[in-house]
Structure formats: C-alpha cells, structure tokens
Biopython code that builds the backbone (N, CA, C, O; Angstrom):
import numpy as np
from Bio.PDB.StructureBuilder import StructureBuilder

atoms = [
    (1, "UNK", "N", (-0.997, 14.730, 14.244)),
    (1, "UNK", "CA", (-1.284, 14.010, 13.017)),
    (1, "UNK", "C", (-2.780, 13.741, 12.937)),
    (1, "UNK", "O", (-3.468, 13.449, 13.916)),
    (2, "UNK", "N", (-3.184, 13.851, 11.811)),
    (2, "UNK", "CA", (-4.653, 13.519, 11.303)),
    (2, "UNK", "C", (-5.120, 11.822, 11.336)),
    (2, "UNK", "O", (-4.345, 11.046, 11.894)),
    (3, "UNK", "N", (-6.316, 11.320, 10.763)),
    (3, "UNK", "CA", (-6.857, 10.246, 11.245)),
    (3, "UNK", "C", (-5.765, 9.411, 10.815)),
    (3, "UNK", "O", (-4.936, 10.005, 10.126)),
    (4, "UNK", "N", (-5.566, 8.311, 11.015)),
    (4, "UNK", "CA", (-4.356, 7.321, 9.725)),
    (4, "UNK", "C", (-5.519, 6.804, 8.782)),
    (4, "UNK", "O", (-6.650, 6.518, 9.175)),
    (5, "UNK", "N", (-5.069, 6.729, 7.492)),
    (5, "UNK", "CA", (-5.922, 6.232, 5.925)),
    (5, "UNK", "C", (-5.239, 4.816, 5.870)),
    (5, "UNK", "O", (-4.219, 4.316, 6.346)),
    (6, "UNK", "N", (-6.235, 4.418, 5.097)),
    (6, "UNK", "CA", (-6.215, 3.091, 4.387)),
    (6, "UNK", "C", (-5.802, 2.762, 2.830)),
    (6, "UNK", "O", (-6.214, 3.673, 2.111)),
    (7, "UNK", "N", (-5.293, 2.005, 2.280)),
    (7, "UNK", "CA", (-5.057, 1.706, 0.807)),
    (7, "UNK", "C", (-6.597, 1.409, 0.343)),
    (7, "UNK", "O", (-6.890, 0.412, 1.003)),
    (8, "UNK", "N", (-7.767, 1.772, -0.478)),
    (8, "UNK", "CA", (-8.666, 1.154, -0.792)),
    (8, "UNK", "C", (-8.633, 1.046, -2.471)),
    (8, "UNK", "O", (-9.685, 0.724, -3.023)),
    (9, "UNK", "N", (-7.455, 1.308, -3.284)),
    (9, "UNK", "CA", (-7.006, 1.027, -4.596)),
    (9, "UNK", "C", (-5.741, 1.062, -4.956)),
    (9, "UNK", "O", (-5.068, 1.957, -4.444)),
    (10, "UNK", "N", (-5.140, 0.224, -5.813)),
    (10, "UNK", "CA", (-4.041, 0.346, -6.474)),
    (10, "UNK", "C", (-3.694, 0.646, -7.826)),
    (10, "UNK", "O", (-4.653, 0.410, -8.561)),
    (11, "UNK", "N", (-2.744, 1.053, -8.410)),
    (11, "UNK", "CA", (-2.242, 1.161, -10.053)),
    (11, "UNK", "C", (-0.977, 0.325, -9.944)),
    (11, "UNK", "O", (-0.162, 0.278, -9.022)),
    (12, "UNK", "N", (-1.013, -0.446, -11.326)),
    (12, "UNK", "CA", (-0.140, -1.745, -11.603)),
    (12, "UNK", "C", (0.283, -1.311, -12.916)),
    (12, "UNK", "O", (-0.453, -0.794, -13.755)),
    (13, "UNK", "N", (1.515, -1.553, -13.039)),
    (13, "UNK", "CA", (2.316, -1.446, -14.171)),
    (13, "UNK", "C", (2.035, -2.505, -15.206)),
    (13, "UNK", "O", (0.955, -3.080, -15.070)),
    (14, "UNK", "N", (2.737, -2.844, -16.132)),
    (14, "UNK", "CA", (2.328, -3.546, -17.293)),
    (14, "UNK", "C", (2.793, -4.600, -17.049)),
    (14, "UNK", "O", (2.795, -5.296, -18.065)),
    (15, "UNK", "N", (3.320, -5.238, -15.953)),
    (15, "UNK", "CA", (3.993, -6.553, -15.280)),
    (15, "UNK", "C", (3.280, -6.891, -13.889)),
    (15, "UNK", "O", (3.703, -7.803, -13.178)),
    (16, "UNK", "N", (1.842, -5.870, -13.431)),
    (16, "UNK", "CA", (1.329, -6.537, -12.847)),
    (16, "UNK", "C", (2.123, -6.213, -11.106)),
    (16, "UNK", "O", (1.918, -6.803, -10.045)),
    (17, "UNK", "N", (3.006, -5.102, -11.411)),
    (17, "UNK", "CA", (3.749, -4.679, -9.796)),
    (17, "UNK", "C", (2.354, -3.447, -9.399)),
    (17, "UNK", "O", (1.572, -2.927, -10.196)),
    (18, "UNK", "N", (2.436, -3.284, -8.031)),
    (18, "UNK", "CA", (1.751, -2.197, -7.823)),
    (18, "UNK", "C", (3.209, -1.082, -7.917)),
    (18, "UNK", "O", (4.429, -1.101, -7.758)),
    (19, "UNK", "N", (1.955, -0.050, -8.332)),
    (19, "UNK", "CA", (3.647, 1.197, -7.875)),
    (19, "UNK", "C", (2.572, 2.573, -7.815)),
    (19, "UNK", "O", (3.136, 3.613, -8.155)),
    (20, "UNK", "N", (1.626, 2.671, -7.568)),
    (20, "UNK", "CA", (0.609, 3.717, -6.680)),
    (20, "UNK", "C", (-0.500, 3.090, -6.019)),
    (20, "UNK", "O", (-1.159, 2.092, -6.311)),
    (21, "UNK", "N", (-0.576, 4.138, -4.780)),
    (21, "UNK", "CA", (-1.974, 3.611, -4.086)),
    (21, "UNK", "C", (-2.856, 5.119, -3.571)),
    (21, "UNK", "O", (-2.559, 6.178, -3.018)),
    (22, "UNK", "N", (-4.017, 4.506, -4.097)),
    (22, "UNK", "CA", (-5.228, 5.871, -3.306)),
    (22, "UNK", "C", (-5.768, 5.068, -1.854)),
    (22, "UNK", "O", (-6.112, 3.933, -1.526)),
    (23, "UNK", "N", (-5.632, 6.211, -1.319)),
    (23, "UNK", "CA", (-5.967, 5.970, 0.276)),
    (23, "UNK", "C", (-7.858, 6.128, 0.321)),
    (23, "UNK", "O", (-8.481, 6.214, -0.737)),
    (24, "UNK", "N", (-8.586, 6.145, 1.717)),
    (24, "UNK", "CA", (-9.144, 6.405, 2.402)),
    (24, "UNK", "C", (-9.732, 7.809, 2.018)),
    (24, "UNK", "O", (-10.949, 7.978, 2.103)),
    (25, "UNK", "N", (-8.859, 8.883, 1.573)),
    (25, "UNK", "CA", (-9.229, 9.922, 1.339)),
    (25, "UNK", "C", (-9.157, 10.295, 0.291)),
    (25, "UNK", "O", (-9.521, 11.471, 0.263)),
    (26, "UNK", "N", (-8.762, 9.794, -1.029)),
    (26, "UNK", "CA", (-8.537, 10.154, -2.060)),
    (26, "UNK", "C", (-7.586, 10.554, -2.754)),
    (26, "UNK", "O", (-7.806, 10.746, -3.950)),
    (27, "UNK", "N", (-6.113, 10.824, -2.158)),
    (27, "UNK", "CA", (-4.665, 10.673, -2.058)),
    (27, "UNK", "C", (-4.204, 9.281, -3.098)),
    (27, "UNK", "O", (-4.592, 8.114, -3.063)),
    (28, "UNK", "N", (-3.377, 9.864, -3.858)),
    (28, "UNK", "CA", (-2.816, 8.979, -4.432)),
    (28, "UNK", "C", (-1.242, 8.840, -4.436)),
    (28, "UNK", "O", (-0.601, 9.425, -5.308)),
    (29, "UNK", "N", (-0.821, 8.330, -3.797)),
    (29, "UNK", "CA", (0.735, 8.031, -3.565)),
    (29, "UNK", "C", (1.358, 7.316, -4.297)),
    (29, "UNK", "O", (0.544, 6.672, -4.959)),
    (30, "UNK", "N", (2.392, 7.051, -4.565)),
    (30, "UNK", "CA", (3.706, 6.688, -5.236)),
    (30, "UNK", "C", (4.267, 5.435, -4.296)),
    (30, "UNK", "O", (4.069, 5.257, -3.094)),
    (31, "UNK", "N", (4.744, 4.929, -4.881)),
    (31, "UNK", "CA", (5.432, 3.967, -3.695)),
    (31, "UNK", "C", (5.928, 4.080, -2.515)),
    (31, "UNK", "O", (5.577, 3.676, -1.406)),
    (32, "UNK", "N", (7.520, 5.192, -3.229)),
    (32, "UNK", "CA", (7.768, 5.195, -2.412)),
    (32, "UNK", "C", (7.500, 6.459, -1.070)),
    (32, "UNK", "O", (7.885, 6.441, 0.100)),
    (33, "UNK", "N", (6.813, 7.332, -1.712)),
    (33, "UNK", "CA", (5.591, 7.944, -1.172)),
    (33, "UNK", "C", (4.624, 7.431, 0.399)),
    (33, "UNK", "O", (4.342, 7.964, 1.472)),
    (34, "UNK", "N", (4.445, 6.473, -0.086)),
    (34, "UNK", "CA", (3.714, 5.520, 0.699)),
    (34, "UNK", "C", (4.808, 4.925, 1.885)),
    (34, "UNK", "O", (4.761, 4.959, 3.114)),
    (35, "UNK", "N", (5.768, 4.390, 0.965)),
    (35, "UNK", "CA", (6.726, 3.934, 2.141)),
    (35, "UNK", "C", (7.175, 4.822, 3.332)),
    (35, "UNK", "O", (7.572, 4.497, 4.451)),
    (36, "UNK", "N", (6.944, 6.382, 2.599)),
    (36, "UNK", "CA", (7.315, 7.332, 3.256)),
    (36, "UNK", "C", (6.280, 7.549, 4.911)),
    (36, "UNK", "O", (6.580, 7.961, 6.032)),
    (37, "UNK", "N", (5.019, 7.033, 4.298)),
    (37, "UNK", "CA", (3.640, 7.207, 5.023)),
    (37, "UNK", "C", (3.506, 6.637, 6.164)),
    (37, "UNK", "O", (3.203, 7.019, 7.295)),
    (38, "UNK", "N", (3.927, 5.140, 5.429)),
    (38, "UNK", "CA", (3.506, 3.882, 6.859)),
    (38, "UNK", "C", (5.047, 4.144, 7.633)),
    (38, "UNK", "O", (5.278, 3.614, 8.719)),
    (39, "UNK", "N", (5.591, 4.615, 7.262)),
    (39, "UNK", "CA", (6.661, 4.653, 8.232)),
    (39, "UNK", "C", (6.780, 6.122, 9.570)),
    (39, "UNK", "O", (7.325, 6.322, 10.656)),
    (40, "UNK", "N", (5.872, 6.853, 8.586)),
    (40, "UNK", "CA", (5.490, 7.831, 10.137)),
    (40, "UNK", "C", (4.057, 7.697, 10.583)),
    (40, "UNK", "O", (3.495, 8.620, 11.174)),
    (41, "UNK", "N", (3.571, 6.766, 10.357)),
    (41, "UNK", "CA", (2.287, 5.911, 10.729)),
    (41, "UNK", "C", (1.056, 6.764, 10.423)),
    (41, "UNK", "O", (0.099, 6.800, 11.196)),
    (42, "UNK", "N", (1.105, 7.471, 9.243)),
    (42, "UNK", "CA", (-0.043, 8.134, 8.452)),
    (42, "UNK", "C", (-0.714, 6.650, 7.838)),
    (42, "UNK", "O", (-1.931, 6.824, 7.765)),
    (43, "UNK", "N", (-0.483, 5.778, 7.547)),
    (43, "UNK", "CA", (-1.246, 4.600, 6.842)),
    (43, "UNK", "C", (-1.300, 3.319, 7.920)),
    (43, "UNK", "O", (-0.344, 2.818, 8.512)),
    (44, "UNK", "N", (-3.041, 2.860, 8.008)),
    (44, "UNK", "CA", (-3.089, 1.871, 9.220)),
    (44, "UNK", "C", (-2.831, 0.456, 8.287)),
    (44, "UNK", "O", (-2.449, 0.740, 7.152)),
    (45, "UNK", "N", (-2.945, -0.776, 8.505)),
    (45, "UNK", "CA", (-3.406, -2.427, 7.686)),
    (45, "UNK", "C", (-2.477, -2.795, 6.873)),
    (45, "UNK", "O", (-2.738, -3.764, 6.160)),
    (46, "UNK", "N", (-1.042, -2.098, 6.726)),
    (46, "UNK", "CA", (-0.066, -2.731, 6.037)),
    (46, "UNK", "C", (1.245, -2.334, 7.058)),
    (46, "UNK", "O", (1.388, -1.549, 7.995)),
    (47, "UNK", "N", (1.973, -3.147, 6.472)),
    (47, "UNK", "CA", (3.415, -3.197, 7.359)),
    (47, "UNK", "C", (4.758, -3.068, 5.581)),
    (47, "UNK", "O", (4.661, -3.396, 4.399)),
    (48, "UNK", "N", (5.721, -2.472, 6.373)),
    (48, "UNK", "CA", (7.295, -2.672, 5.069)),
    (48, "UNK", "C", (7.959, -3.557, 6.141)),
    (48, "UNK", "O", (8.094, -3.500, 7.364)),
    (49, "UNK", "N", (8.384, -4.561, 4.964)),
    (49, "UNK", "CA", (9.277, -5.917, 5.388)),
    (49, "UNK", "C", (10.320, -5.458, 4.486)),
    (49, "UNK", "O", (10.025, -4.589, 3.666)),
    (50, "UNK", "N", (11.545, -5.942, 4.528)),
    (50, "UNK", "CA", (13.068, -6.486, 3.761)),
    (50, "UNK", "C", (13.068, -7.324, 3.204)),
    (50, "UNK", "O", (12.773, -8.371, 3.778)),
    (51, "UNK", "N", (13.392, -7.352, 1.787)),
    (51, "UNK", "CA", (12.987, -8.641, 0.844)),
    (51, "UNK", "C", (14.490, -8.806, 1.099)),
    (51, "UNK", "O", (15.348, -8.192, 1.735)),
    (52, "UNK", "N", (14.417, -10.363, 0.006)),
    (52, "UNK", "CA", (16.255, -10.573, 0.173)),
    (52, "UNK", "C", (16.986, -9.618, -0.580)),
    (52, "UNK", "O", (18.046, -9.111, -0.213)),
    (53, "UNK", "N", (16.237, -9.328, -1.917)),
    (53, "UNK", "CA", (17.388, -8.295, -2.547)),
    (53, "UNK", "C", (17.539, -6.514, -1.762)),
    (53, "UNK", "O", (17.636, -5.459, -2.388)),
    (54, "UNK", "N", (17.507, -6.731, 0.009)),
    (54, "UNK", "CA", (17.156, -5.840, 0.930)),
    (54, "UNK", "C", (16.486, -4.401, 0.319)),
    (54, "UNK", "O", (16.604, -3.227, 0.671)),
    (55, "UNK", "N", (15.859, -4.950, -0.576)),
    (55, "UNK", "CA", (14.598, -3.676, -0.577)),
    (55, "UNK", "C", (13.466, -3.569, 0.221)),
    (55, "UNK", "O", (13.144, -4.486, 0.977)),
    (56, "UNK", "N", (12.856, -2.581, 0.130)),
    (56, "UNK", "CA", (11.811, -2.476, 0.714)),
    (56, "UNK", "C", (10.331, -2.571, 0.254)),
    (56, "UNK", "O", (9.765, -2.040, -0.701)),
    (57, "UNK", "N", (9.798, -3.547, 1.385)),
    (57, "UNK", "CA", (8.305, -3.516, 0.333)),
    (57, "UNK", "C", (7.073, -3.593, 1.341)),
    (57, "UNK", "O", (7.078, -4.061, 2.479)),
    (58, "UNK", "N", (6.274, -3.157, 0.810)),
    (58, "UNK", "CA", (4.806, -2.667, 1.374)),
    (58, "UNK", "C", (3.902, -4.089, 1.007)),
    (58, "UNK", "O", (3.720, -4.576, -0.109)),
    (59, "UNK", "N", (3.187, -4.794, 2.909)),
    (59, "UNK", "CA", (2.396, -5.657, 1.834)),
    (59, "UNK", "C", (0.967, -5.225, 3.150)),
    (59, "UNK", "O", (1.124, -4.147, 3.724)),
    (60, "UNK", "N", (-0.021, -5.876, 3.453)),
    (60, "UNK", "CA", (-1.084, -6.024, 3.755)),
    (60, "UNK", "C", (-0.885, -6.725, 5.675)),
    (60, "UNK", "O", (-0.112, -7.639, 5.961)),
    (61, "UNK", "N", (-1.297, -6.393, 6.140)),
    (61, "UNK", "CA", (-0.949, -7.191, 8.306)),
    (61, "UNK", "C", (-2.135, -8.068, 7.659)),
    (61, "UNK", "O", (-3.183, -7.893, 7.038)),
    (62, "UNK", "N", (-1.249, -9.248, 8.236)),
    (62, "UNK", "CA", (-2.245, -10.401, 8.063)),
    (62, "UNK", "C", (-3.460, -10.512, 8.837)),
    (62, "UNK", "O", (-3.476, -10.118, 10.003)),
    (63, "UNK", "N", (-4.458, -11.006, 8.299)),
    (63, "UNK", "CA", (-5.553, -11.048, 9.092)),
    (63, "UNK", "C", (-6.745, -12.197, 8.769)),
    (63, "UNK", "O", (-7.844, -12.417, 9.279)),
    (64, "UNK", "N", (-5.699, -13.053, 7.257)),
    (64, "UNK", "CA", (-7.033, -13.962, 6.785)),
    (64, "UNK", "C", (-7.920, -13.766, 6.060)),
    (64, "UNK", "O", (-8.496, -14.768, 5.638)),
    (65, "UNK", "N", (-8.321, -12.653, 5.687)),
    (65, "UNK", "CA", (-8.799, -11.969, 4.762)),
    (65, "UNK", "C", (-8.353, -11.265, 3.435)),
    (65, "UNK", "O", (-7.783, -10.181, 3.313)),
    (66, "UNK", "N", (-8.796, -12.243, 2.370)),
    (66, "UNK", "CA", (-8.014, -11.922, 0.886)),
    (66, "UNK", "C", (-8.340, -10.484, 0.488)),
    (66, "UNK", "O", (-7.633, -9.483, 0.363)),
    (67, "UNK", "N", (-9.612, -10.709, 0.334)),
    (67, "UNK", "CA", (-10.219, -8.841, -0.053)),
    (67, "UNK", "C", (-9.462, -7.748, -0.020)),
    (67, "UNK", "O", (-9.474, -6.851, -0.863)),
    (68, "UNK", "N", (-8.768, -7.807, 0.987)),
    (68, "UNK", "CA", (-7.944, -6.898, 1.557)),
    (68, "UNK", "C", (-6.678, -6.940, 1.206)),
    (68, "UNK", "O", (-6.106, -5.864, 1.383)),
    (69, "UNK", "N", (-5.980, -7.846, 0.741)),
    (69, "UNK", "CA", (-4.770, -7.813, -0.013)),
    (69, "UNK", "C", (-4.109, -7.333, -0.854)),
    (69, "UNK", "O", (-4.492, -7.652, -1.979)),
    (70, "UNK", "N", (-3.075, -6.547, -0.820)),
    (70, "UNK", "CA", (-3.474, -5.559, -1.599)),
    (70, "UNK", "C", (-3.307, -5.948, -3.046)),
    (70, "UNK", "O", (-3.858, -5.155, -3.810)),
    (71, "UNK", "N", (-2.649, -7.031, -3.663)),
    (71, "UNK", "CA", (-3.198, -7.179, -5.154)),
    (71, "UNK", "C", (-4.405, -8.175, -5.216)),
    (71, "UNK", "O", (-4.458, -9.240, -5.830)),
    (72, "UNK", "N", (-5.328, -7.603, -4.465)),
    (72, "UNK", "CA", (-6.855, -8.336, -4.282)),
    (72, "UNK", "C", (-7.337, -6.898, -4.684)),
    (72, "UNK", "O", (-8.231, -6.967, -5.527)),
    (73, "UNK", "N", (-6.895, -5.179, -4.206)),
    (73, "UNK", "CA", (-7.945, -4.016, -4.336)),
    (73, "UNK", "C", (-8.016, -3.563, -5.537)),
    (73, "UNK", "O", (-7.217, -3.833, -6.434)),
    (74, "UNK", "N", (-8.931, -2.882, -5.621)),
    (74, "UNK", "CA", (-9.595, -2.767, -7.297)),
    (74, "UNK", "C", (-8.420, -1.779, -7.379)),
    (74, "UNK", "O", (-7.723, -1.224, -6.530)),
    (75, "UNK", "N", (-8.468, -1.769, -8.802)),
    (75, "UNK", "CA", (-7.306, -0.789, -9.747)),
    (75, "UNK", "C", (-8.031, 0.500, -9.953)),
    (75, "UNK", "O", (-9.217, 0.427, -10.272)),
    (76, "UNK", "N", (-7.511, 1.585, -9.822)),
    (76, "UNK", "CA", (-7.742, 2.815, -10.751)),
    (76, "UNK", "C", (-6.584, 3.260, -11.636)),
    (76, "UNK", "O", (-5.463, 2.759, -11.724)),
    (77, "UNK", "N", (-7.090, 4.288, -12.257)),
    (77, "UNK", "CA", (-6.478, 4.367, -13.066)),
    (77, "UNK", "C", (-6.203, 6.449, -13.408)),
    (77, "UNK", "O", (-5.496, 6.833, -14.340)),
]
sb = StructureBuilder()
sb.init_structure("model")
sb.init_model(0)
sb.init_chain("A")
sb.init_seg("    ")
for serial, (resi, resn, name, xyz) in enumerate(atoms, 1):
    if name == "N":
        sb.init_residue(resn, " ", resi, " ")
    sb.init_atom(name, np.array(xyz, "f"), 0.0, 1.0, " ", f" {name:<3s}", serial, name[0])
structure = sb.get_structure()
C-alpha cells in the first residue's frame, strides 16, 4: 500500500451533511467510498464509530484541535 492520505476538504449537501471528501492527493471520495478507505487504512486522522441508528460514520481522532474537524475543512466544490 501507498503513503495513507488525509481529508484536507469536504462537499456538504444542502442540509449541511458531508457526503464527499478530497484527500491529500487530490482524490475525491464518496462516503461511502471513504468508509471503504479508512477501513483498509488508506486514510490516516479519522476513525468510523456506530451511531445509534447503527450506521456508520466517519468523524476526525481527537486531538483538541478544531481546524481539523472535519466540518471545520474548507468546502470544494
């Protein structure tokens, strides 16, 4: 496997959900795309948790730092 990438933008729907992210390299993924990613550890700085309605969701490894959150990263479009 190649280096692991980072989320450094998101795209938000008209309610303000993320549902794409561009990496590190310029890759733009899909959700569940992504979910696909961090789970064979192509993506480093986020973790998927189990919400109650047992879906799955992508958020940010805590570290104290907002910047980095991911509805803190700038939008593209």
């Amino acid at each position: 496997m190649g280096q692991q990438e980072t989320f450094v933008a998101v795209q938000k729907n008209h309610e303000g959900d993320i549902i794409n992210f561009k990496t590190s390299s310029g890759r733009v993924l899909s959700y569940r795309k992504a979910l696909m990613e961090i789970e064979n550890g192509a993506i480093t700085g986020v973790n998927i948790f189990t919400g109650k309605d047992g879906e799955h969701y992508i958020r940010s490894n805590a570290d104290g730092v907002q910047a980095n959150n991911l509805d803190n990263l700038p939008t593209f479009f």
